[in-house]
BALOBA-1460 file (C-alpha; in Angstrom, 3 decimals):
// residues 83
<rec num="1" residu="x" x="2.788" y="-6.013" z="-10.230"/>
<rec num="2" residu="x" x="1.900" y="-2.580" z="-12.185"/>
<rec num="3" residu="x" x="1.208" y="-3.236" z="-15.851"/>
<rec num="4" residu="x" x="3.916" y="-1.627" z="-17.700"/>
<rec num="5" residu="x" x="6.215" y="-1.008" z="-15.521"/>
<rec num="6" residu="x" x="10.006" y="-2.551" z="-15.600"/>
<rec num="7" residu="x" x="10.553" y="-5.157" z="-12.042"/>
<rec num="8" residu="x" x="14.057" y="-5.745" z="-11.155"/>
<rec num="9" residu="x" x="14.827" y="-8.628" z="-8.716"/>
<rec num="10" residu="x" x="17.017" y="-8.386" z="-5.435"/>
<rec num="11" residu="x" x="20.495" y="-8.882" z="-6.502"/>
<rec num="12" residu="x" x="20.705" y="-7.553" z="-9.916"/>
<rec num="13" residu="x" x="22.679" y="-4.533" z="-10.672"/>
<rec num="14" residu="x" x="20.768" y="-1.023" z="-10.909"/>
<rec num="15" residu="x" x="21.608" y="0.692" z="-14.723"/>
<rec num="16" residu="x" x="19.554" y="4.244" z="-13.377"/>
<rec num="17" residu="x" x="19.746" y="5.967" z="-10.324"/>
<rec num="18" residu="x" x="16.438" y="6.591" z="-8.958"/>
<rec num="19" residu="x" x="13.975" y="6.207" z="-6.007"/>
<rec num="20" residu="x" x="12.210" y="2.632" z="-6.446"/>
<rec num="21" residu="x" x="9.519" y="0.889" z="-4.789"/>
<rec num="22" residu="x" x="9.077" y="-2.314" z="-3.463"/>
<rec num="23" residu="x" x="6.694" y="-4.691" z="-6.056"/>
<rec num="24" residu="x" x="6.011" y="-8.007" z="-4.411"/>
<rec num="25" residu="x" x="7.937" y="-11.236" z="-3.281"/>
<rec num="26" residu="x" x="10.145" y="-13.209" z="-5.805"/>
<rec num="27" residu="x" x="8.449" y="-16.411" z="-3.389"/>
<rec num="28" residu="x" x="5.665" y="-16.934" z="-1.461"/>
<rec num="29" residu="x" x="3.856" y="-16.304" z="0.784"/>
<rec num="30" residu="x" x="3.027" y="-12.704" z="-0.180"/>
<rec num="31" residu="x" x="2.866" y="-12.164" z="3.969"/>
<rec num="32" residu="x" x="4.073" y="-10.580" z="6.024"/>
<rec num="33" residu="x" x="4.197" y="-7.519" z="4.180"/>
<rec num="34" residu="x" x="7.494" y="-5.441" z="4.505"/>
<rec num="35" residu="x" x="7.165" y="-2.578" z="7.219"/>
<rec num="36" residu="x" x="6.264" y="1.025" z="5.476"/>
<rec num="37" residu="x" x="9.689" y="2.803" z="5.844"/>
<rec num="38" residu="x" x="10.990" y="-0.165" z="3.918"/>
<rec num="39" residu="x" x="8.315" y="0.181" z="0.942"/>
<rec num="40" residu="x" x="10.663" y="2.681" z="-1.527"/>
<rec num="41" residu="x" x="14.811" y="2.784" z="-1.850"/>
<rec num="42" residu="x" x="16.689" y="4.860" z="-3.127"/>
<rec num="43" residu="x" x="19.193" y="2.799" z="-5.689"/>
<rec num="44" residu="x" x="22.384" y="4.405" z="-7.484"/>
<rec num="45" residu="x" x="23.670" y="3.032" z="-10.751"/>
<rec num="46" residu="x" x="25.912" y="0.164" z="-10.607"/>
<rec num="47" residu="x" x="24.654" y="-0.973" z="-6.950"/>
<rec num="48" residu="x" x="22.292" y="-3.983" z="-6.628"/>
<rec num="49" residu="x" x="18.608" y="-3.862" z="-5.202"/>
<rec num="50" residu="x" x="18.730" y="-5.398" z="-2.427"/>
<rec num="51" residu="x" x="15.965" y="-7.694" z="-0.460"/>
<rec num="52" residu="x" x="13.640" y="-6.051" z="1.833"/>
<rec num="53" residu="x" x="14.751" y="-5.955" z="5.694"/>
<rec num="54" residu="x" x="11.918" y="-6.566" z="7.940"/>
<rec num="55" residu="x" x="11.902" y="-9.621" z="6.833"/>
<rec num="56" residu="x" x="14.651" y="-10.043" z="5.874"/>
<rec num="57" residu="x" x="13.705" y="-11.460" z="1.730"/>
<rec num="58" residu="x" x="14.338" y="-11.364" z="-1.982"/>
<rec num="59" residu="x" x="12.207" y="-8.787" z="-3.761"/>
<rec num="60" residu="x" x="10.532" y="-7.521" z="-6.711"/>
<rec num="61" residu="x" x="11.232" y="-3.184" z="-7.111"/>
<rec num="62" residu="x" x="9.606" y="-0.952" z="-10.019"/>
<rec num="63" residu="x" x="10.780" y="2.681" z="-10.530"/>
<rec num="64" residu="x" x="8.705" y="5.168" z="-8.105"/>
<rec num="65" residu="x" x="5.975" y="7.283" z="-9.680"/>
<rec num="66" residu="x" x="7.552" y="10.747" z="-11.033"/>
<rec num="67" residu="x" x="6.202" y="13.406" z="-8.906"/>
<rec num="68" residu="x" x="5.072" y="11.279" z="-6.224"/>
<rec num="69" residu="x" x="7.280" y="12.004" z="-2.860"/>
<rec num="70" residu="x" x="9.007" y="9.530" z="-1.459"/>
<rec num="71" residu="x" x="7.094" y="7.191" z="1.093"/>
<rec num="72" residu="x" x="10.169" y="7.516" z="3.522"/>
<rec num="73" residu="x" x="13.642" y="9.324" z="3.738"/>
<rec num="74" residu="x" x="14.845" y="5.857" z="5.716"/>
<rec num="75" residu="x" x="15.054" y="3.629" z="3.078"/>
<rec num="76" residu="x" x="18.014" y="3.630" z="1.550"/>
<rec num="77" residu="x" x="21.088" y="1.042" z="0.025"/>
<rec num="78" residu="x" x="23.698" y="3.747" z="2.063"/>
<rec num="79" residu="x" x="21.918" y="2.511" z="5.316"/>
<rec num="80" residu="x" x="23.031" y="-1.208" z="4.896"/>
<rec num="81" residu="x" x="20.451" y="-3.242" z="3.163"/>
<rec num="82" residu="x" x="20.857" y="-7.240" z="2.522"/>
<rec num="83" residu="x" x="21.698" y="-8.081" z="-0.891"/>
C-alpha cells in the first residue's frame, strides 16, 4: 500500500469518479498478480469497485497518480467487472 493514499475495498460504493489503480489483495496470497490491462479502472460515482478479473478476487484500489496516463484503456466497470 502507498503511504497516504485513501484504499477502497471491492464492493464498496465509489463517492468520486476517477481512474483508480489496483493496491493489493484484501487476502492472501499476494500471487498471482492480476494481468496488466487489469492494473487501473476507471470507477464513476455511486458504482462499486469491483474485484480484479484474472483472477477473479476481492481487491484493494487507491486513486491513480494525477498526470500519470492510464496503464490501459481496457479496464473499465462499463466492460463487466465482478463485484
Amino acid at each position: 500500500m502507498r503511504s497516504g493514499h485513501q484504499r477502497f475495498q471491492s464492493g464498496e460504493r465509489c463517492v468520486e469518479a476517477g481512474r483508480y489503480e489496483f493496491d493489493g489483495y484484501v487476502r492472501d496470497p499476494p500471487e498471482p498478480l492480476p494481468q496488466l490491462s487489469d492494473w487501473e479502472i476507471r470507477v464513476e460515482a455511486g458504482q462499486m469497485f469491483p474485484k480484479t478479473r484474472h483472477p477473479n478476487r476481492p481487491c484493494y484500489w487507491t486513486p491513480a497518480a494525477a498526470g500519470i496516463p492510464p496503464l490501459s484503456n481496457a479496464a473499465s466497470i462499463a466492460a463487466g467487472w465482478a463485484v
